[in-house]
N, C-alpha and C positions, 0 to 999 in steps of 0.2 A: 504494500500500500504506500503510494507517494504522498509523502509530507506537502499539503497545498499551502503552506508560508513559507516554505524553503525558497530563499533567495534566487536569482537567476544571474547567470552570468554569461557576459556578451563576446564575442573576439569577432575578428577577422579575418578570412583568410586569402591571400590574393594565388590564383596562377597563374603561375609566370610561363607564356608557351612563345617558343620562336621554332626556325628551324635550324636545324643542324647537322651537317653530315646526311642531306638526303632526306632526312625525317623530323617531322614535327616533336619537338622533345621539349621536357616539363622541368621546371627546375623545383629539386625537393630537398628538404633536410632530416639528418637522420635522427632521431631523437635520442637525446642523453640521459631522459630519466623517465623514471613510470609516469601515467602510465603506457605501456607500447613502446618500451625501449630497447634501441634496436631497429624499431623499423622509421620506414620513411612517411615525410608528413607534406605538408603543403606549408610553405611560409607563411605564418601568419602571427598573431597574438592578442592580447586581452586590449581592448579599446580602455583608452586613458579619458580620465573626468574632462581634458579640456580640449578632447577632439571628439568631433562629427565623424561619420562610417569612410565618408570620403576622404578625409585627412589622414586616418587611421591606417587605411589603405593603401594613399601614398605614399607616408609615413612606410610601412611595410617593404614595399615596394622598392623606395630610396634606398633602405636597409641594406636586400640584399640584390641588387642590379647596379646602382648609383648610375642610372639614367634618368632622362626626361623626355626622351623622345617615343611616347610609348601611346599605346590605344586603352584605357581603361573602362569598366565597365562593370556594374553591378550586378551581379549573376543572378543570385538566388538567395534564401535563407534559409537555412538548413534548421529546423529546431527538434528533432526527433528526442523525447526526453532519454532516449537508451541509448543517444549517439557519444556521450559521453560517460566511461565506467562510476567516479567516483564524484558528478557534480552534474547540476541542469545547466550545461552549457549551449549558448544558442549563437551561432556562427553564420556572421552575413559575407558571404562569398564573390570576391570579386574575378575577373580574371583579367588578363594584361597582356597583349601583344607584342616582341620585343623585337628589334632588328639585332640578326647575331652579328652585325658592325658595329654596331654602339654597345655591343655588352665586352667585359675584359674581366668575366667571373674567375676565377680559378678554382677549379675541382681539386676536394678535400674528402678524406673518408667521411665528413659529417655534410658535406656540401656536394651536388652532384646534379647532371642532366640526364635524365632518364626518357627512353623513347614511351611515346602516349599507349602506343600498342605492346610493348613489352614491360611495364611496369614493375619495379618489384613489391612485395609485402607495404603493404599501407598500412597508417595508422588511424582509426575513428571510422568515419564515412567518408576519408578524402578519396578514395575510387573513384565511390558516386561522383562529389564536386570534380572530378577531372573531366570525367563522361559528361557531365552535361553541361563545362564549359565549353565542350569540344562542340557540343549539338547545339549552342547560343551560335557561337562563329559562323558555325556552317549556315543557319539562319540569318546571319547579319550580310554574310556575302550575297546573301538576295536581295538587301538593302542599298548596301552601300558597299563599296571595295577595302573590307578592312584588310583584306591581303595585305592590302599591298603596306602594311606596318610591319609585314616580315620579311618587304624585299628590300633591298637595297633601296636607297631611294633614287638609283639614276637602273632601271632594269630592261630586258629584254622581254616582247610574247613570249616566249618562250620560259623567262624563268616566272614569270607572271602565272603562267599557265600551271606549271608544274608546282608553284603553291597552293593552286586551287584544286590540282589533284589532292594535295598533301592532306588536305584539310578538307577534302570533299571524301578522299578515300576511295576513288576510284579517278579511271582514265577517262579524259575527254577529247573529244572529236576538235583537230585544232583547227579546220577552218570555221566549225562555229564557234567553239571559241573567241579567235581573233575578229570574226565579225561582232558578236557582243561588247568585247575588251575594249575595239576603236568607236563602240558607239554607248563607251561607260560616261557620262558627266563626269568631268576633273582629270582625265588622263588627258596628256598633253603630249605629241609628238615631240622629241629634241631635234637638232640638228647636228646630233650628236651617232655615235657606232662605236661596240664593241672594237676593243685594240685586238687581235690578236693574227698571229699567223700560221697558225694553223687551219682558221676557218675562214669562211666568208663572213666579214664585216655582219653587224646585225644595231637594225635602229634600235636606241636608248626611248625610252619615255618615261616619264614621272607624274606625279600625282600632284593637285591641287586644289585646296578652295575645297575638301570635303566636307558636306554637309551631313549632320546628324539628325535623326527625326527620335532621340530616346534620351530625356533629360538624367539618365540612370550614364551613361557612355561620354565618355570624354576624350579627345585628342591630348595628350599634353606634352608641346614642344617645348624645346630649345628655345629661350630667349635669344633673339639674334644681337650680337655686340652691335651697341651703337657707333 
């Protein structure tokens, strides 16, 4: 029988997803103490008296990326009273797009990227909260092009494409593809092409002026030097 005056208590937890090596991978830490110690968790922690979900989040985020160029956005809330062994803990979940150019993490036995689809031993219900950050994105790409906060920001169709596989999970047909891509709002031709010599040259494009329709999702850039 649960005690109905027992206190509740709040955290946050952010996923951090970019890509890496091919694949979509999650960044996790492993835990040091009970309970679930031992395995791996989602970065996150207890909301502070003089921060909002949003700040908290941030806050989280800065902790372990020390980026600002990133896609934020308010997942879900997880409050199941058995998702925590020894407390009513209720965890607002966010998750976080990151370009693996602007990250300079280094992997530690307590710190680590982990691919989406091969995950190891989770702590709580972070599973779950992986899985249906994963099912938000894929949603939001029918929205708006949040891909593209995993490519590069100067990219090719082609690696364009191959994130939306990443994240779609299956292979798509690239001239509809590229018909869609060149008729997304905010992608901008360069007059710019891939350096290299071993292939044919290939146009650069990037991203602009994206608009959001979900007061939950945030851009958050780079202040440019004045």
């Amino acid at each position: 029988m649960f005690n109905v005056t027992k206190t509740h208590e709040i955290t946050v937890d952010v996923v951090i997803l970019t890509i890496k090596n091919n694949n979509i991978q999650v960044l996790l830490v492993k835990r040091t103490t009970e309970p679930f110690k031992g395995r791996w968790a989602i970065p996150g922690g207890y909301i502070r008296l003089s921060e909002n979900l949003d700040d908290a989040a941030l806050r989280v985020l800065k902790e372990k990326t020390e980026v600002d160029n990133i896609y934020l956005e308010q997942l879900y809330t997880f409050g199941d009273p058995l998702r925590h062994p020894n407390a009513r803990v209720i965890t607002c979940a966010y998750f976080a797009l990151v370009r693996d150019d602007d990250l300079s993490i280094t992997s530690t036995p307590e710190l680590g990227w982990h691919k989406v689809n091969d995950l190891p031993s989770l702590a709580y219900d972070h599973k779950e909260i992986i899985q249906y950050s994963l099912k938000r994105t894929r949603e939001r790409l029918e929205l708006c092009p949040v891909a593209y906060q995993l490519l590069p920001e100067k990219f090719t169709l082609t690696e364009m494409q191959k994130a939306y596989e990443l994240i779609m999970g299956k292979s798509l047909d690239k001239r509809n593809f590229r018909k869609k891509a060149l008729a997304t709002e905010g992608l901008i031709e360069l007059e710019e092409y891939t350096k290299s010599s071993s292939k044919r040259p290939a146009r650069l494009y990037a991203f602009e002026n994206i608009e959001l329709n979900s007061k939950r999702a945030h851009f958050i850039k780079k202040e440019k030097n004045k």
